[in-house]
PDB file with SEQRES, HELIX, SHEET and CRYST1 records, atoms N, CA, C and O in Angstrom:
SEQRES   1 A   86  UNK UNK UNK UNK UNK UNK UNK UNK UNK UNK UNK UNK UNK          
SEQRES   2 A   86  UNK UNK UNK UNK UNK UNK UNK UNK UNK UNK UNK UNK UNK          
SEQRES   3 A   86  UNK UNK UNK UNK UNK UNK UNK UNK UNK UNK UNK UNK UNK          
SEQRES   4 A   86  UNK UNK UNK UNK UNK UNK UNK UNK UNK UNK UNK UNK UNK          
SEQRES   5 A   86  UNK UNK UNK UNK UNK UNK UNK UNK UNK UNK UNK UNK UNK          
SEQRES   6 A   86  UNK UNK UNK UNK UNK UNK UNK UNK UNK UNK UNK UNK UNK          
SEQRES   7 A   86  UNK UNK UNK UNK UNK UNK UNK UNK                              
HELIX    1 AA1 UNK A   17  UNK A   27  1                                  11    
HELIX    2 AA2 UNK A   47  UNK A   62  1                                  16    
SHEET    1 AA1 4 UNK A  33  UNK A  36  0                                        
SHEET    2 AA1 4 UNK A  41  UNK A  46 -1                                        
SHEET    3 AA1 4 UNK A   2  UNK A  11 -1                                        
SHEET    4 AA1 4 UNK A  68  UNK A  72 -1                                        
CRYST1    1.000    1.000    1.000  90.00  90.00  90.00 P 1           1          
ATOM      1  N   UNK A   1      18.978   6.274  -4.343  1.00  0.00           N  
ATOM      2  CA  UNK A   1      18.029   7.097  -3.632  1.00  0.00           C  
ATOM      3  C   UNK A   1      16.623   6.598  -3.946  1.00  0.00           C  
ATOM      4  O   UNK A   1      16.484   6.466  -5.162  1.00  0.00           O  
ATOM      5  N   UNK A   2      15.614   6.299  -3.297  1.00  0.00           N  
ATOM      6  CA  UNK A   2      14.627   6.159  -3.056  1.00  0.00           C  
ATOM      7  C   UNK A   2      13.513   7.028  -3.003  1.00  0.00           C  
ATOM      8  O   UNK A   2      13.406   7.844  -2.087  1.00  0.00           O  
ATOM      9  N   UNK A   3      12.444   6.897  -4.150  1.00  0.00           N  
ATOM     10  CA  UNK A   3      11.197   8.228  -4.231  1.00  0.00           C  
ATOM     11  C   UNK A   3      10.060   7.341  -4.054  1.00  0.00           C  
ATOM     12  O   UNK A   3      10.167   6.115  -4.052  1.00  0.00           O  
ATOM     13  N   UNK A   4       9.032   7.940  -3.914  1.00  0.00           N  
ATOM     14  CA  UNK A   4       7.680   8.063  -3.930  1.00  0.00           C  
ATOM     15  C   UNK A   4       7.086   9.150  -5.007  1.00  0.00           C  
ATOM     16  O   UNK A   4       7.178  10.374  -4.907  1.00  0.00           O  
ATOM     17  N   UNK A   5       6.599   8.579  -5.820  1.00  0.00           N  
ATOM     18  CA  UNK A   5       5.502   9.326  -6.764  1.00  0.00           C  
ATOM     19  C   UNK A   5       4.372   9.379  -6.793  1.00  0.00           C  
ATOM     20  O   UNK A   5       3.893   8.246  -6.750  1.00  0.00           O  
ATOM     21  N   UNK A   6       3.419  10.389  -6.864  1.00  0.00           N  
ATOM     22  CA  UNK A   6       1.805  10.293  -6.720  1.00  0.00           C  
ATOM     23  C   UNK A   6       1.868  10.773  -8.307  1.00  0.00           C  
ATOM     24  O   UNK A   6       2.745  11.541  -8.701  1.00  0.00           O  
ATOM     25  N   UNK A   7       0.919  10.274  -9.104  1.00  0.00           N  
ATOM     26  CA  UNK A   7       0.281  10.593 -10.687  1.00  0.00           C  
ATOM     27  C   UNK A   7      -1.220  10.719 -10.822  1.00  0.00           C  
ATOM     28  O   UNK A   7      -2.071   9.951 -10.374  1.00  0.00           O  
ATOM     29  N   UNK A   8      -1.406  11.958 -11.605  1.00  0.00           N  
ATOM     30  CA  UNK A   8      -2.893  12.006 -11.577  1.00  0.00           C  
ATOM     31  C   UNK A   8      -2.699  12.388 -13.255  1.00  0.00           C  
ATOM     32  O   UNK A   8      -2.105  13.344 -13.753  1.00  0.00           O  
ATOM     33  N   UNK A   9      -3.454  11.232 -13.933  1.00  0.00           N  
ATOM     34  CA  UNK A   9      -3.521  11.775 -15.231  1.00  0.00           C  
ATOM     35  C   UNK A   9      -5.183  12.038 -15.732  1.00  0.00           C  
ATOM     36  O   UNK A   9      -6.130  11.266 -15.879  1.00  0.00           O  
ATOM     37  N   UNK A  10      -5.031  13.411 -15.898  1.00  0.00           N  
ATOM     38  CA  UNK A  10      -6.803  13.814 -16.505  1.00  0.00           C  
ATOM     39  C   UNK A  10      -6.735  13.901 -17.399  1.00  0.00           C  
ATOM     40  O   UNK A  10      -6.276  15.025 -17.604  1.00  0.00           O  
ATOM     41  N   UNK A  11      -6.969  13.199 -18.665  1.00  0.00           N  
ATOM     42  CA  UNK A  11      -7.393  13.858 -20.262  1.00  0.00           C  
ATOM     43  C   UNK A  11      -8.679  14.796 -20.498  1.00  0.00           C  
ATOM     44  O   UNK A  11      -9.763  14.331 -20.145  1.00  0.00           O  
ATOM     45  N   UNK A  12      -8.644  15.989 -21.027  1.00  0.00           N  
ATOM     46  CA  UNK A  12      -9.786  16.923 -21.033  1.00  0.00           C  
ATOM     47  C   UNK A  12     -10.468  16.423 -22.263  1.00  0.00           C  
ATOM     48  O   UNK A  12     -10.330  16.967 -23.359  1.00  0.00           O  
ATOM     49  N   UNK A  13     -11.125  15.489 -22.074  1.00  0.00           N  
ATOM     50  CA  UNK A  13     -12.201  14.987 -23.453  1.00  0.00           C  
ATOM     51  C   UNK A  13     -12.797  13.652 -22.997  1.00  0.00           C  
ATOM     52  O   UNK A  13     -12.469  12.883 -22.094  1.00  0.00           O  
ATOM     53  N   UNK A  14     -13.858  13.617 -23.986  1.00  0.00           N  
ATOM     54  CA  UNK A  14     -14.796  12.550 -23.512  1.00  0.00           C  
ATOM     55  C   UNK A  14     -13.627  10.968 -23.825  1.00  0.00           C  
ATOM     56  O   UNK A  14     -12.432  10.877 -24.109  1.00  0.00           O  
ATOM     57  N   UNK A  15     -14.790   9.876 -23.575  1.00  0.00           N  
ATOM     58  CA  UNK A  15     -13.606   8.884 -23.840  1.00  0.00           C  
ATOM     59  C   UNK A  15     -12.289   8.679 -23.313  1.00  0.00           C  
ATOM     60  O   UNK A  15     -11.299   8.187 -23.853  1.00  0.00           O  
ATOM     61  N   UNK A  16     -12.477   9.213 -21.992  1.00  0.00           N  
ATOM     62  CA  UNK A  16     -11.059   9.319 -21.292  1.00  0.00           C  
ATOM     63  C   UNK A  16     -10.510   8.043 -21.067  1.00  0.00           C  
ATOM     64  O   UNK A  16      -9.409   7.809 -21.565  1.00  0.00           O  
ATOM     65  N   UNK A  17     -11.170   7.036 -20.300  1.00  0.00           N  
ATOM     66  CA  UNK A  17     -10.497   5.781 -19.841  1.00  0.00           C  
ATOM     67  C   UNK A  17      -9.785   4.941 -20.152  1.00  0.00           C  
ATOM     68  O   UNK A  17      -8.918   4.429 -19.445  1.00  0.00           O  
ATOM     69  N   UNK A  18     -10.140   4.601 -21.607  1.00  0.00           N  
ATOM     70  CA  UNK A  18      -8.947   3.933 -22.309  1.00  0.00           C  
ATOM     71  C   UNK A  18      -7.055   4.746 -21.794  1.00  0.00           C  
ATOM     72  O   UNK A  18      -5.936   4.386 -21.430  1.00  0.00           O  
ATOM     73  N   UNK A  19      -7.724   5.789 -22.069  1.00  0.00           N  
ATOM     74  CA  UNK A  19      -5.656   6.357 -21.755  1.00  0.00           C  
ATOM     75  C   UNK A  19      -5.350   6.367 -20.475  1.00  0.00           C  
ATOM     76  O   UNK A  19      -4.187   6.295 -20.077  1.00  0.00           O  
ATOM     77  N   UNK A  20      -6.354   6.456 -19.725  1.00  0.00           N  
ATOM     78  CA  UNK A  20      -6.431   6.180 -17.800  1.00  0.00           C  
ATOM     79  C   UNK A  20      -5.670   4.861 -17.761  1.00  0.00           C  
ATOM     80  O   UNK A  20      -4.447   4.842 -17.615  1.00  0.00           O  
ATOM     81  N   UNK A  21      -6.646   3.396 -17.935  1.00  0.00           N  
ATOM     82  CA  UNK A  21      -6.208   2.281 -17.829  1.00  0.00           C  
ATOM     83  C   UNK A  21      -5.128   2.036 -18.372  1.00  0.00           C  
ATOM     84  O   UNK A  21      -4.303   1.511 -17.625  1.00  0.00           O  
ATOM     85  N   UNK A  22      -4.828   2.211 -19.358  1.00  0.00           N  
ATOM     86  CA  UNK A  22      -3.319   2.170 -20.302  1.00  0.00           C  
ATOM     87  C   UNK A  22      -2.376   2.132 -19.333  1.00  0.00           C  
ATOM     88  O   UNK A  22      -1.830   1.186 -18.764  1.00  0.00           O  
ATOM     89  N   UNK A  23      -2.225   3.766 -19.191  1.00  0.00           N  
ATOM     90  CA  UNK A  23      -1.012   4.446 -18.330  1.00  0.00           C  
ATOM     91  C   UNK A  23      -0.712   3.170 -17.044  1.00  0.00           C  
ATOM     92  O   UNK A  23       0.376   2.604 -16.941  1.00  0.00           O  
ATOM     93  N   UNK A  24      -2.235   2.804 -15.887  1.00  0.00           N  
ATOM     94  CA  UNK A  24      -2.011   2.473 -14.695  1.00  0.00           C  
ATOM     95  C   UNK A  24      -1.560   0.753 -15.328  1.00  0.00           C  
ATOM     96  O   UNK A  24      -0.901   0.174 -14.465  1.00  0.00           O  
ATOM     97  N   UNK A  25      -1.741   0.033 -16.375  1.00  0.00           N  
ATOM     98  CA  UNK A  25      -1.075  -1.385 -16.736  1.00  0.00           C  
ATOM     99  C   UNK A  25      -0.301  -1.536 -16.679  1.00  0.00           C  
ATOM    100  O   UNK A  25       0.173  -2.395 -15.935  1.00  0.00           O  
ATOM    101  N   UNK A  26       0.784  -0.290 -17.947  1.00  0.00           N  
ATOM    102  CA  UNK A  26       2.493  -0.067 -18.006  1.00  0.00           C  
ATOM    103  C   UNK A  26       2.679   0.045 -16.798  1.00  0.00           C  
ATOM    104  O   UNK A  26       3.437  -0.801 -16.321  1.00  0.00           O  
ATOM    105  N   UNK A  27       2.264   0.784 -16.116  1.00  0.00           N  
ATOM    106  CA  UNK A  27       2.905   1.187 -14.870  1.00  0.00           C  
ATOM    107  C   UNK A  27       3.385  -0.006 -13.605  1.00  0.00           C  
ATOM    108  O   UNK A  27       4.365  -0.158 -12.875  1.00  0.00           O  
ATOM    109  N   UNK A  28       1.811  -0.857 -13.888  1.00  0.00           N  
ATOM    110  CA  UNK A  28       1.735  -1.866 -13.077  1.00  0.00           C  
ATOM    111  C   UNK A  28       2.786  -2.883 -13.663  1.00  0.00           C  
ATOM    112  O   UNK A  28       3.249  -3.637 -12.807  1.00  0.00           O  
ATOM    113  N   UNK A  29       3.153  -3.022 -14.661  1.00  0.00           N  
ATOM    114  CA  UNK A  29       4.410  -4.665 -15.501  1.00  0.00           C  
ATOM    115  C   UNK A  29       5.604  -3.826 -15.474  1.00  0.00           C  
ATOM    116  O   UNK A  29       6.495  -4.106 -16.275  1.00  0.00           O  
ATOM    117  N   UNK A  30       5.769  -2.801 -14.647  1.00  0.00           N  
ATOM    118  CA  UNK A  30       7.092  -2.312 -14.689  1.00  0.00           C  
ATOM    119  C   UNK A  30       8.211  -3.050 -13.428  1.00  0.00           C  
ATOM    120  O   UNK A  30       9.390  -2.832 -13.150  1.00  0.00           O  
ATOM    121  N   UNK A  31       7.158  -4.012 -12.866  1.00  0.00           N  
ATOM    122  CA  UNK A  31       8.129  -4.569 -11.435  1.00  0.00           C  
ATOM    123  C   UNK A  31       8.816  -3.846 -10.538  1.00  0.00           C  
ATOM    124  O   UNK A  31       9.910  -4.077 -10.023  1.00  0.00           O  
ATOM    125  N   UNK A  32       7.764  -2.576 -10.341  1.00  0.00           N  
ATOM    126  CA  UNK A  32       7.912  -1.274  -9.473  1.00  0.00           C  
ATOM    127  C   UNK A  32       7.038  -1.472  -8.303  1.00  0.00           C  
ATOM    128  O   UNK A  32       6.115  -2.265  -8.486  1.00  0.00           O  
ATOM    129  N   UNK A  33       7.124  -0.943  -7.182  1.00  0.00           N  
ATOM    130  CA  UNK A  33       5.813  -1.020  -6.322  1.00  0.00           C  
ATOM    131  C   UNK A  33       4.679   0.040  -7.087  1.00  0.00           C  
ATOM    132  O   UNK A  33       4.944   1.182  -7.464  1.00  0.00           O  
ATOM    133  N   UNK A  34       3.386  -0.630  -7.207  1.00  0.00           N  
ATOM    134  CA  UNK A  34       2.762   0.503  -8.044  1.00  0.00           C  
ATOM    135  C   UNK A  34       1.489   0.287  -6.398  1.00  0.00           C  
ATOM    136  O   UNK A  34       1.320  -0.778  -5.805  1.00  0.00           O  
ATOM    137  N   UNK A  35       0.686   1.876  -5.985  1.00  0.00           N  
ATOM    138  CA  UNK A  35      -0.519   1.564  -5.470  1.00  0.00           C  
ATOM    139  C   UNK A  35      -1.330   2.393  -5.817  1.00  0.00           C  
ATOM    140  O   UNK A  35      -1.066   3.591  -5.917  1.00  0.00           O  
ATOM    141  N   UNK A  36      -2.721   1.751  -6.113  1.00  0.00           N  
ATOM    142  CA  UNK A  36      -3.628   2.813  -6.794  1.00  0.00           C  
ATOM    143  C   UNK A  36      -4.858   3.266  -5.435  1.00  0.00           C  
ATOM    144  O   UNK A  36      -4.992   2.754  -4.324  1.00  0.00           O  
ATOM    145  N   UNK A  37      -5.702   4.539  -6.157  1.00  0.00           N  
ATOM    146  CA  UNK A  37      -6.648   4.866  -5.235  1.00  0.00           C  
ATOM    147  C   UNK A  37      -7.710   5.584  -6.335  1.00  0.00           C  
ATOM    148  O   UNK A  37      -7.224   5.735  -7.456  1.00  0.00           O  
ATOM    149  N   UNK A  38      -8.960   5.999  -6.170  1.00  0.00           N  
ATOM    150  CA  UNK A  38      -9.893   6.702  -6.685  1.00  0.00           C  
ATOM    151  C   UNK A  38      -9.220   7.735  -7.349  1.00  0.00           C  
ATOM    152  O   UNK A  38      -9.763   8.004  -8.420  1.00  0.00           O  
ATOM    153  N   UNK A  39      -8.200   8.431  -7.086  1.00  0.00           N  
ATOM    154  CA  UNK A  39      -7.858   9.573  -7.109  1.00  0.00           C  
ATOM    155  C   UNK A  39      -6.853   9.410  -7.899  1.00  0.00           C  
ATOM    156  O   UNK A  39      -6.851  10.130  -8.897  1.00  0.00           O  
ATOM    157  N   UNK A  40      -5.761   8.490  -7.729  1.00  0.00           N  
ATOM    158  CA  UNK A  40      -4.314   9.072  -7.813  1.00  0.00           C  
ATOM    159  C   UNK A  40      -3.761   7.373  -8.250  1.00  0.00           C  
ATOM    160  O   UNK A  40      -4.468   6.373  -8.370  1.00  0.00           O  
ATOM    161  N   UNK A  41      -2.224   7.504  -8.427  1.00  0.00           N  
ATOM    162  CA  UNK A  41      -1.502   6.351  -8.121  1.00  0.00           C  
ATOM    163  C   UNK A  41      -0.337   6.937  -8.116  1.00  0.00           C  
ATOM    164  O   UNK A  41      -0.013   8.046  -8.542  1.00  0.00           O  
ATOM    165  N   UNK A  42       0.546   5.751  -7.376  1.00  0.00           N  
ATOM    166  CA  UNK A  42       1.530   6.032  -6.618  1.00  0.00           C  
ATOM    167  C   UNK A  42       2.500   5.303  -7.316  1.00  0.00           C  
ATOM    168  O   UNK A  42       2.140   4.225  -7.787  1.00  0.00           O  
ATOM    169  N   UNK A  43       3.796   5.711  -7.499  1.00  0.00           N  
ATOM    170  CA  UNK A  43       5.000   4.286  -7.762  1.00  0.00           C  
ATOM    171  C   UNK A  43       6.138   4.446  -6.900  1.00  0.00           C  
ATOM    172  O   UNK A  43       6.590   5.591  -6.862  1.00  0.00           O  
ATOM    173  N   UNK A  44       6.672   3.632  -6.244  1.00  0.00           N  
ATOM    174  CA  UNK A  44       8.242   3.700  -5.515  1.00  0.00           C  
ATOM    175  C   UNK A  44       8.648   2.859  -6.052  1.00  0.00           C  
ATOM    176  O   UNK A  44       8.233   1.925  -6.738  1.00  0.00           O  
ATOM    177  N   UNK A  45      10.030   3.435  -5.511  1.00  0.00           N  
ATOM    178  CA  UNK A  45      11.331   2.874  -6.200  1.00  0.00           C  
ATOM    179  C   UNK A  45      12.612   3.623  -6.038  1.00  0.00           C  
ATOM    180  O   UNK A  45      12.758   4.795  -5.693  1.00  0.00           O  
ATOM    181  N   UNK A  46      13.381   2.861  -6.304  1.00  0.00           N  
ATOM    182  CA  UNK A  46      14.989   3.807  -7.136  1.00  0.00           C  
ATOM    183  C   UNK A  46      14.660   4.808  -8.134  1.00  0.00           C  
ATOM    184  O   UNK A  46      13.876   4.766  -9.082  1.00  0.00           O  
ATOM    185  N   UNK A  47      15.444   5.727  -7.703  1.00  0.00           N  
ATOM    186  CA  UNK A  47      14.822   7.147  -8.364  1.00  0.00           C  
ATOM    187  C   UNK A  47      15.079   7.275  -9.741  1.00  0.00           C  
ATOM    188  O   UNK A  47      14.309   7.950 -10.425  1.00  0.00           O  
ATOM    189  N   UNK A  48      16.376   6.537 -10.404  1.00  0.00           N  
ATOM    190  CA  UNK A  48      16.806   5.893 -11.908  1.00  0.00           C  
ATOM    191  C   UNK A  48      15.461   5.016 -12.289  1.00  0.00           C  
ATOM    192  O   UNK A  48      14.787   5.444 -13.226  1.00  0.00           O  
ATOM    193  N   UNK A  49      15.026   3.798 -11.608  1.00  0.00           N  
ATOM    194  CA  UNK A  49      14.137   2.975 -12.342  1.00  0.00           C  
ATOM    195  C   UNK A  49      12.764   4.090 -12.415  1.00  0.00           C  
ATOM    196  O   UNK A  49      12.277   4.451 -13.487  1.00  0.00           O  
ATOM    197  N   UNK A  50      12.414   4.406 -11.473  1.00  0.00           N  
ATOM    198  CA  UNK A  50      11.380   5.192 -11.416  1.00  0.00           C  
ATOM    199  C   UNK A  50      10.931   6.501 -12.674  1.00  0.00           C  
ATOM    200  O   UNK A  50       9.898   6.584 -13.339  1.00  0.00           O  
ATOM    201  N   UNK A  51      11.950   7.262 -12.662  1.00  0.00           N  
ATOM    202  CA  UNK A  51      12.302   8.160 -13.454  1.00  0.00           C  
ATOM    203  C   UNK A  51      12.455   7.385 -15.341  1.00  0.00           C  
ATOM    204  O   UNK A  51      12.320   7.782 -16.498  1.00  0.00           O  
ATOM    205  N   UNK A  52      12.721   6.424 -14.792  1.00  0.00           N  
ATOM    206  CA  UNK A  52      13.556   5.858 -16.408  1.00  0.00           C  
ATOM    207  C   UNK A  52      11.376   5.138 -17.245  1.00  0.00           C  
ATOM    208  O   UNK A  52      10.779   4.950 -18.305  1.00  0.00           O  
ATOM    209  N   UNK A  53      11.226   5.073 -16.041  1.00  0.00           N  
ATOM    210  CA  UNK A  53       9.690   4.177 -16.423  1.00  0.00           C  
ATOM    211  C   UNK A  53       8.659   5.346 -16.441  1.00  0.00           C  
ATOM    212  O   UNK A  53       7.560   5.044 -16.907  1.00  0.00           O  
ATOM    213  N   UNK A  54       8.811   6.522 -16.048  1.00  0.00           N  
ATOM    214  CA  UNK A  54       7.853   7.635 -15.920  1.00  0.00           C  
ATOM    215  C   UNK A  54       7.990   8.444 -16.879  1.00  0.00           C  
ATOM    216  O   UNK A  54       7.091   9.239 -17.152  1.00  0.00           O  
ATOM    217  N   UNK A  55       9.707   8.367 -17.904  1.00  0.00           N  
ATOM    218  CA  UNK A  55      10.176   9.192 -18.845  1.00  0.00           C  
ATOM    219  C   UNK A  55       9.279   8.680 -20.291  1.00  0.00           C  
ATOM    220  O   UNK A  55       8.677   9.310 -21.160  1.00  0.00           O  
ATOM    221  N   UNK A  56       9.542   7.172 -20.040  1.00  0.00           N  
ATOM    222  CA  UNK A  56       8.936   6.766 -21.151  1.00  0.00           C  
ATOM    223  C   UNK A  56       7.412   6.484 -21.635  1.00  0.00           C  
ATOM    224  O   UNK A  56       6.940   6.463 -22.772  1.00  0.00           O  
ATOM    225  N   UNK A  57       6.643   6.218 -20.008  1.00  0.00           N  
ATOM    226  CA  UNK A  57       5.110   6.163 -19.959  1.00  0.00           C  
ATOM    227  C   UNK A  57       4.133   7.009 -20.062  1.00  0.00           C  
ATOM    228  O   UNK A  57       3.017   6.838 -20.553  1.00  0.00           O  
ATOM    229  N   UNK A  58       4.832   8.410 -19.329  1.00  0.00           N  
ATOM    230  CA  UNK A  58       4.101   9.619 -19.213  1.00  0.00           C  
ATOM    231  C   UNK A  58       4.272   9.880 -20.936  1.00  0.00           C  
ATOM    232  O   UNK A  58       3.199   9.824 -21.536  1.00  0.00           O  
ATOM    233  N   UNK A  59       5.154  10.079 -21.551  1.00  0.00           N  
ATOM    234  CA  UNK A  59       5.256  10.570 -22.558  1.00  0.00           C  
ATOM    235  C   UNK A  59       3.842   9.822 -23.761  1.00  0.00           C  
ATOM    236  O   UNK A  59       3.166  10.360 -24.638  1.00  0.00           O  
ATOM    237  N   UNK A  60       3.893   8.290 -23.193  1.00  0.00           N  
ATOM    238  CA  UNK A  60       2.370   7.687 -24.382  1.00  0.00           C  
ATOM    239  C   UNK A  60       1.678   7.973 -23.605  1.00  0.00           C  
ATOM    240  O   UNK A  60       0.749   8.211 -24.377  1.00  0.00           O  
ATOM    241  N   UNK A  61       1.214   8.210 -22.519  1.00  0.00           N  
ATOM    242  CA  UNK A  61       0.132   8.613 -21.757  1.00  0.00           C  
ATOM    243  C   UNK A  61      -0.282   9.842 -22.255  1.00  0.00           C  
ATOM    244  O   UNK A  61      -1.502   9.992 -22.197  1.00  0.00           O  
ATOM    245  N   UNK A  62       0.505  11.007 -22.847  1.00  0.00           N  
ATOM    246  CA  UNK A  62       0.026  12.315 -23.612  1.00  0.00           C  
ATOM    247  C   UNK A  62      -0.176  11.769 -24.741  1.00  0.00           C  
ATOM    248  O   UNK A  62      -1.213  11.688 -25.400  1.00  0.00           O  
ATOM    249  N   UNK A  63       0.853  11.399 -24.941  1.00  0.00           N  
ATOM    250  CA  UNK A  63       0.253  11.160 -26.571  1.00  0.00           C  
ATOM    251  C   UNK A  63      -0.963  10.056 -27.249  1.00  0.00           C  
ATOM    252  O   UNK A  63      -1.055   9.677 -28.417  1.00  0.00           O  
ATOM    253  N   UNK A  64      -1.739   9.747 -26.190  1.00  0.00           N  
ATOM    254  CA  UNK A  64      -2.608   9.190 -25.682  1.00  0.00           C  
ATOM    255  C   UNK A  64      -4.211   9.928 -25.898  1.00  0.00           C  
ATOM    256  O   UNK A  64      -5.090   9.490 -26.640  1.00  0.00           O  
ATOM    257  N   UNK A  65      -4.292  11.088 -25.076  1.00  0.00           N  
ATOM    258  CA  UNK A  65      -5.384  11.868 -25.627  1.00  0.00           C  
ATOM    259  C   UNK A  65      -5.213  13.135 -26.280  1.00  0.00           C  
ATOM    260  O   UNK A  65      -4.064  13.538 -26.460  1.00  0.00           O  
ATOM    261  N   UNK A  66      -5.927  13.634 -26.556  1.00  0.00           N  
ATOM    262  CA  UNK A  66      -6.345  14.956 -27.305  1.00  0.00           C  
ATOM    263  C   UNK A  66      -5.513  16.334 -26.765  1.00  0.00           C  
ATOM    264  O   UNK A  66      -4.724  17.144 -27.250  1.00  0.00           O  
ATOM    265  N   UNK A  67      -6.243  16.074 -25.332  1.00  0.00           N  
ATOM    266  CA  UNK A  67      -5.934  17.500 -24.252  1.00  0.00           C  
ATOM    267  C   UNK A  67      -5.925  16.690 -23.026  1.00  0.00           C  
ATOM    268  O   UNK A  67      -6.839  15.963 -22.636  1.00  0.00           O  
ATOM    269  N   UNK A  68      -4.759  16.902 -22.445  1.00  0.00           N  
ATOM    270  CA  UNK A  68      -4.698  16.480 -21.148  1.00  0.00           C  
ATOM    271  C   UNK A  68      -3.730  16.878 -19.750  1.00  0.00           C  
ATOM    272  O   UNK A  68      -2.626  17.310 -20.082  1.00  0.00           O  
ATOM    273  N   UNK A  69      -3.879  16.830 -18.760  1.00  0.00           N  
ATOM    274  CA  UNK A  69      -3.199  17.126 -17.511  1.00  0.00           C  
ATOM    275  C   UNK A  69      -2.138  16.035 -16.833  1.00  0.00           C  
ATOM    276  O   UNK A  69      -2.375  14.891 -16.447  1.00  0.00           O  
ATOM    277  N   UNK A  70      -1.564  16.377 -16.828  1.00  0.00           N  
ATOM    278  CA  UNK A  70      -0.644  15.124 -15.777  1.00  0.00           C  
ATOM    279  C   UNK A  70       0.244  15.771 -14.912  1.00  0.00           C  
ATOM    280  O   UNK A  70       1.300  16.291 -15.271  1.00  0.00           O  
ATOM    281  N   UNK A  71      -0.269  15.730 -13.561  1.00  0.00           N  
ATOM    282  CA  UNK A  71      -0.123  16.238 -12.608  1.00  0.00           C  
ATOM    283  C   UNK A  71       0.634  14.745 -11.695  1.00  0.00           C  
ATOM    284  O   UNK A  71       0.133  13.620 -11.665  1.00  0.00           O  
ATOM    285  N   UNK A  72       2.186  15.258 -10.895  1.00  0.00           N  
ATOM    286  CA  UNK A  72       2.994  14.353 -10.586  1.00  0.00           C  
ATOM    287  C   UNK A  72       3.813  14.876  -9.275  1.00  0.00           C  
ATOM    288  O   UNK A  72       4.397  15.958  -9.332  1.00  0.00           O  
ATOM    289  N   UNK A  73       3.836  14.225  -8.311  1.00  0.00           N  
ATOM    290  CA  UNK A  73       4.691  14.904  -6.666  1.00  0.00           C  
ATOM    291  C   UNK A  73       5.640  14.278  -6.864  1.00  0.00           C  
ATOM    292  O   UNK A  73       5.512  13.828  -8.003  1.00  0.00           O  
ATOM    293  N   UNK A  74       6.920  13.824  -6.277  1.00  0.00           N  
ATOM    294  CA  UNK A  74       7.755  13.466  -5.924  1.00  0.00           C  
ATOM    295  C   UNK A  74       8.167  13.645  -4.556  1.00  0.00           C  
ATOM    296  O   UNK A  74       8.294  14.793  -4.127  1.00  0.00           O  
ATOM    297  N   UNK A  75       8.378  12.715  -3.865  1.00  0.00           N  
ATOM    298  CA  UNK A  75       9.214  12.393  -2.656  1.00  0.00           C  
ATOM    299  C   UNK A  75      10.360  11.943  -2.356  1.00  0.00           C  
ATOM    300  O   UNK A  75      10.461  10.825  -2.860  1.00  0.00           O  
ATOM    301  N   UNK A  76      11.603  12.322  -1.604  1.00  0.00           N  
ATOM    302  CA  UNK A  76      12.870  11.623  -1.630  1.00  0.00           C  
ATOM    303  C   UNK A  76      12.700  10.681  -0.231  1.00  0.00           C  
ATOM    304  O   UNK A  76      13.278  10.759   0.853  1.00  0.00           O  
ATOM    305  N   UNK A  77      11.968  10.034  -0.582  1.00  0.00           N  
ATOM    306  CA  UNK A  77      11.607   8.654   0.476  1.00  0.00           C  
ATOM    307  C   UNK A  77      10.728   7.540  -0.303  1.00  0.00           C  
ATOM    308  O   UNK A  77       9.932   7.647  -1.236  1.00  0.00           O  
ATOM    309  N   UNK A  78      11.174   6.457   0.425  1.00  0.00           N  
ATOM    310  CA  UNK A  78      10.206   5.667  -0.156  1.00  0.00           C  
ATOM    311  C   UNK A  78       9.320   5.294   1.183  1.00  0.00           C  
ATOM    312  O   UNK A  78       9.802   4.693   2.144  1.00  0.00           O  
ATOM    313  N   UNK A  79       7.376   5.926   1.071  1.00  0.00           N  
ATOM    314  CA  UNK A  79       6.450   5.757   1.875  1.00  0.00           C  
ATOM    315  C   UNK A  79       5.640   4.874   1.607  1.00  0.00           C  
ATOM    316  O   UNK A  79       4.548   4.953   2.170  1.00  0.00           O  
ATOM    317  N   UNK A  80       5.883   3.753   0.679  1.00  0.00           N  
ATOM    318  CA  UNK A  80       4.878   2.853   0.371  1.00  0.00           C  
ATOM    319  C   UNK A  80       4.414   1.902   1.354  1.00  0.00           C  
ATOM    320  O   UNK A  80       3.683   0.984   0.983  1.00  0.00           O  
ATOM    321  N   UNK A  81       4.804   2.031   2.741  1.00  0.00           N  
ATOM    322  CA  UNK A  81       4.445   1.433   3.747  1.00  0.00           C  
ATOM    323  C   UNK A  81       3.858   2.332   4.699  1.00  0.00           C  
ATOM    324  O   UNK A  81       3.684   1.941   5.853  1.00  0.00           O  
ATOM    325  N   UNK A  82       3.511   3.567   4.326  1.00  0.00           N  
ATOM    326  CA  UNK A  82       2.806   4.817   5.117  1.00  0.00           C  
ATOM    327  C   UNK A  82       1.357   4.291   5.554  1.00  0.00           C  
ATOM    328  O   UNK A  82       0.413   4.004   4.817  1.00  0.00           O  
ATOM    329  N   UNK A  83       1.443   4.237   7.067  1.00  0.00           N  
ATOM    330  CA  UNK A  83       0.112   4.179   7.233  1.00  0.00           C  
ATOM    331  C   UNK A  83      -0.694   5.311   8.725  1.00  0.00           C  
ATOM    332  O   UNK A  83      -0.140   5.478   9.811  1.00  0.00           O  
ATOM    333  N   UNK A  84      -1.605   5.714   8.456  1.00  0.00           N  
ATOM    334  CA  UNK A  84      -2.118   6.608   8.788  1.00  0.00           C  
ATOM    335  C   UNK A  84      -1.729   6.627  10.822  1.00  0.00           C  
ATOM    336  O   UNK A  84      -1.432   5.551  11.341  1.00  0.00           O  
ATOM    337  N   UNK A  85      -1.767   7.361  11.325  1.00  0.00           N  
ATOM    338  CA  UNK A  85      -1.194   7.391  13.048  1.00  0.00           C  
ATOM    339  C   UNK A  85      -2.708   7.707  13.651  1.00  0.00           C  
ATOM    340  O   UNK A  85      -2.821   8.013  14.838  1.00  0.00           O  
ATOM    341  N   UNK A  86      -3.504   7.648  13.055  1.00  0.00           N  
ATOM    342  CA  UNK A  86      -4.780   8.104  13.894  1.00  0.00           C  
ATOM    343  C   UNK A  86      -5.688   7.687  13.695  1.00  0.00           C  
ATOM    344  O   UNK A  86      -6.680   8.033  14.337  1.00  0.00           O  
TER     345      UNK A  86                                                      
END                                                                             
């Protein structure tokens, strides 16, 4: 089965970026489709690889800062070729 993930990780403290960039590197050498934006990033994939790389990243991504948010969608499609109709 095939997902789409959107990730938004906010750490509530100064000095955030280091754990920002971190997270989006792993994410990127995972040989996943990864796409980023201002906002957000995305990963597709097989819902095992996906899941198996989000179990283990998200988890140093908290343990990463102080206080933080990680906010995550899931889709049972893969839209990494979504492009806008208008």
């Amino acid at each position: 089965m095939k997902i789409s993930v959107e990730l938004t990780l906010t750490p509530l403290q100064d000095d955030y970026e280091p754990a920002i960039i971190n997270f989006i590197k792993a994410l990127r050498e995972s040989g996943l489709t990864v796409l980023e934006n201002p906002l957000s990033t995305q990963v597709y994939g097989d819902y095992d690889a996906v899941m198996k790389l989000l179990n283990k990243e998200m988890k140093v991504a908290l343990e990463a800062v102080e206080r933080g948010l990680l906010y995550i969608k899931i889709v049972k499609s893969d839209r990494s070729d979504y492009a806008p109709h208008f």
